[in-house]
N, C-alpha and C positions, 0 to 999 in steps of 0.2 A: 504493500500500500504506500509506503515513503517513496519507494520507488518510482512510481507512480506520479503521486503528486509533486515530486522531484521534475518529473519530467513535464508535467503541465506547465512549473514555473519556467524550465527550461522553454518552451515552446514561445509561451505569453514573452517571454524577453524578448527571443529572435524578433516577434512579431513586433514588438516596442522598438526594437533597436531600426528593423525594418521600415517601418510607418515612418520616424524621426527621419533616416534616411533622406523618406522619397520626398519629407517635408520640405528639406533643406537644401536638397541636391537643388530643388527647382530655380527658387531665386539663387544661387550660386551660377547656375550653368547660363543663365541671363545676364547675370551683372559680366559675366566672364567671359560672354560675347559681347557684350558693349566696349569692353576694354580692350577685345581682340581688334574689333574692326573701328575705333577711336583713338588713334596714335597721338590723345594730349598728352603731355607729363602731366600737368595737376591732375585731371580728369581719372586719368588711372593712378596717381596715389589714392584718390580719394575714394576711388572705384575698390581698391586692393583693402582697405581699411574697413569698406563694407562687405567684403568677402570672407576676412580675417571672423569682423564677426559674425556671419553664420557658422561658419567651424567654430568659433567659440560658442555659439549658445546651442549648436548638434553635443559637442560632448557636454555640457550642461545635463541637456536633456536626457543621454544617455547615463549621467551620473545620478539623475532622478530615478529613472530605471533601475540602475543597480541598487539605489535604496532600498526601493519596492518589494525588489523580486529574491533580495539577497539578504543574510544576515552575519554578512561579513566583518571581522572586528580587524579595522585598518589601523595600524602602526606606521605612523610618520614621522618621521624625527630630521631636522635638517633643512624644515622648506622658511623658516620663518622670516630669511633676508632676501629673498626671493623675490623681485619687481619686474611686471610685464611691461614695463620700458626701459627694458636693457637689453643687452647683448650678448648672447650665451652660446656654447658647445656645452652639449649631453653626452654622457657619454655612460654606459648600461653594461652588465651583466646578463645576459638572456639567456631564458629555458624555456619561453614558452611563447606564442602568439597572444597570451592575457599581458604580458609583461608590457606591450603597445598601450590598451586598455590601461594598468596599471598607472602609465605612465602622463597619459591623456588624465589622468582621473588628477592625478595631486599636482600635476601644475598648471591646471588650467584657471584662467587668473590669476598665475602665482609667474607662470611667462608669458612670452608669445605664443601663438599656437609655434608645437612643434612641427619643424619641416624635416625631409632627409634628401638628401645628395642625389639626384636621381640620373641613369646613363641619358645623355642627348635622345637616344632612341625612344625613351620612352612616352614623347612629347607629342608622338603620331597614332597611339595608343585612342581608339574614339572613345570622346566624352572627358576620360579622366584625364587625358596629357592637355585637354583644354583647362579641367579646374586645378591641374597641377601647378601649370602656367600663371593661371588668375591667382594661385594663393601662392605666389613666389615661390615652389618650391626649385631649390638651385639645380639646374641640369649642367654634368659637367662630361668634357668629351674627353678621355682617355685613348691613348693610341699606345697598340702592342709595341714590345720589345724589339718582333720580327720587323713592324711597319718603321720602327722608326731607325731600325737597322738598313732598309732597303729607301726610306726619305729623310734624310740626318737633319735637312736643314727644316725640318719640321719640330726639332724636339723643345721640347719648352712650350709649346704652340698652344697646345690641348689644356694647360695649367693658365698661361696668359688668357686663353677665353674666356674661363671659367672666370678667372679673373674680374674678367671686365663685363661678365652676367652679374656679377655679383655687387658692383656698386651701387644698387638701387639699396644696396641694405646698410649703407653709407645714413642714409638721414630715417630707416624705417627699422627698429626695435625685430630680432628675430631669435630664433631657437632652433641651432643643427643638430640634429639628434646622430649618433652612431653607434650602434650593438660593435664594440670594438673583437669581439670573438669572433665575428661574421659569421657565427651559426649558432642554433641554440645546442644548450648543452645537453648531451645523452651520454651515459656511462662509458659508450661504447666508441664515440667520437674522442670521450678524455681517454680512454686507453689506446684506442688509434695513433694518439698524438703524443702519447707519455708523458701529460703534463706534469709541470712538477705542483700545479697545484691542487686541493684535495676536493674542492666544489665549483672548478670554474675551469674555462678551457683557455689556452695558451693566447694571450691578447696580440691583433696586428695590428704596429702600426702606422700603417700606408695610407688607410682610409683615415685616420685622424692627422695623419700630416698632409693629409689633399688638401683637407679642408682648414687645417691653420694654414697655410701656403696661399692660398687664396681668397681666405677672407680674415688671416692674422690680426689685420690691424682693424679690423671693425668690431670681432669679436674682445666683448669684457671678460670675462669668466668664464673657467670650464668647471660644469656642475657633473660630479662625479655620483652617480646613483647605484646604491647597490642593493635588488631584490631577493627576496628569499619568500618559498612558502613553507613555511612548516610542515603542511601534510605531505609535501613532496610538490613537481613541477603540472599543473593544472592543465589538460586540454582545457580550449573556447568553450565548449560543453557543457564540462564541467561549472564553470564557472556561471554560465547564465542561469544552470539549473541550479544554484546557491548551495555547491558541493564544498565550496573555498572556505573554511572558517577563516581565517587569518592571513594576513598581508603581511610583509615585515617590508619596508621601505627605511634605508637612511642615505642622504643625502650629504655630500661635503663640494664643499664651495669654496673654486681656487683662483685667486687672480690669473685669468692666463697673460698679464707682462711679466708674470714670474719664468715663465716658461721660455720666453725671450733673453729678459735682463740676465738672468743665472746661465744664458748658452746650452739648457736644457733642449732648447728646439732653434735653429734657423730657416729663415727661407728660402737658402742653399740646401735642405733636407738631400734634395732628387741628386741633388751633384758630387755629396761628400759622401762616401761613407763610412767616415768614422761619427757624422753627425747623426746618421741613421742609427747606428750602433750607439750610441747618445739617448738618442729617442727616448730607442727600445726598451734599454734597460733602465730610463724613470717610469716610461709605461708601465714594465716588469715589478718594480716597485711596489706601482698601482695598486694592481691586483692582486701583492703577496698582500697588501693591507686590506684589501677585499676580502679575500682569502680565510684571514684570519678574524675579520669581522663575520665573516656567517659562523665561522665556528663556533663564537661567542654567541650567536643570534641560537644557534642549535643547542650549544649548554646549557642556556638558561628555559 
């Protein structure tokens, strides 16, 4: 019978999360062709500002939902210097596709909506590469090893694009998110790879030096977030049908000119690699102190 009415609640979410969707998408995909085919500047900042908040008042909505449908006891710790008129890098532990949801959930109003780094390709994608477009998410174009071995006088090229997509976020408050594991984590993935740590998979970082490299000096702060569920990692499922008891959420918040001024990171990253090897092992760092914060999260 739990089972059951487990599954109802699951059903009635999808359907809540569904409805808010098709609510939102609407005026979204209208404002978002007003800005397509209207090349003002002001007109589309002001256009992008009212885009910003429909994705802001969709996951609203969807946080009312998980009220509703759930009786989830959320653990936050960390978000309280948080202002959604700044300048932020995210940057995540992941196990699961809730950990998005998760993360939509505690900073919304706390940042900008979160965006992610998306390949140039994905821009022709119908519908969503138009509202990807409309709510700035940054498209950046990466060229293989092999291509830039057979076009040399191209290299650099793909990073200066991205570059110069990326100064509208010059005078507009935003939020890069990146899962620096680039997969979520399964037992089976941490023994694959022999990490050396005991709940989390070996961090790259390539995808976090794209995106300091290209939007360095606009980004303030990189907000280091580290998830745990206690019952273990939750499929979407799971969670709509209110299986999640517990969230563990904490958050640490770091000046990224630290990561400049100490020579921690340059934006010769691509060219040196002993700055590579610099990086990696403060990343490496990172995560032994992630590491040993879930273990802490687990003891108690």
């Amino acid at each position: 019978m739990r089972h059951l009415f487990s599954n109802i609640i699951g059903v009635l979410s999808i359907l809540g999360y569904g409805i808010n969707t098709l609510f939102w998408v609407i005026p979204l995909l209208i404002f978002s062709f007003f800005k397509l085919i209207i090349p003002i500047q002001g007109f589309r900042k002001a256009i992008s500002h009212l885009i910003d908040g429909c994705a802001t008042c969709w996951i609203s909505v969807n946080n009312f939902n998980q009220r509703v449908t759930s009786r989830t006891r959320w653990d936050v710790q960390g978000t309280q210097d948080l202002r959604p008129n700044d300048w932020y890098l995210v940057i995540s532990n992941h196990q699961s596709w809730v950990d998005i949801v998760v993360l939509q959930r505690i900073f919304n109003h706390r940042l900008p909506f979160l965006k992610f780094f998306l390949k140039k390709e994905l821009i022709w994608v119908p519908f969503l590469g138009l509202a990807w477009w409309a709510l700035d998410f940054p498209f950046m174009r990466r060229y293989s090893n092999s291509f830039l071995a057979k076009n040399p006088h191209l290299k650099g090229k793909d990073l200066e694009t991205t570059r110069k997509a990326c100064q509208k976020f010059r005078f507009k408050p935003v939020s890069v998110m990146n899962f620096v594991e680039g997969t979520r984590f399964t037992q089976s993935k941490h023994d694959a790879q022999s990490s050396p740590y005991k709940h989390l998979l070996k961090p790259k970082a390539g995808g976090v030096a794209f995106v300091l490299s290209a939007m360095g000096e606009q980004l303030h702060k990189l907000v280091d977030v580290t998830i745990h569920y206690p019952q273990g990692a939750p499929s979407f499922w799971d969670f709509v049908c209110g299986k999640v008891r517990n969230v563990q959420v904490r958050v640490n918040v770091l000046p990224i000119e630290e990561l400049f001024s100490s020579g921690t990171f340059s934006m010769e990253y691509f060219d040196h690699p002993e700055q590579r090897i610099k990086f990696q092992a403060w990343l490496n760092q990172r995560w032994l102190i992630k590491d040993q914060l879930i273990e802490q999260l687990i003891t108690r």
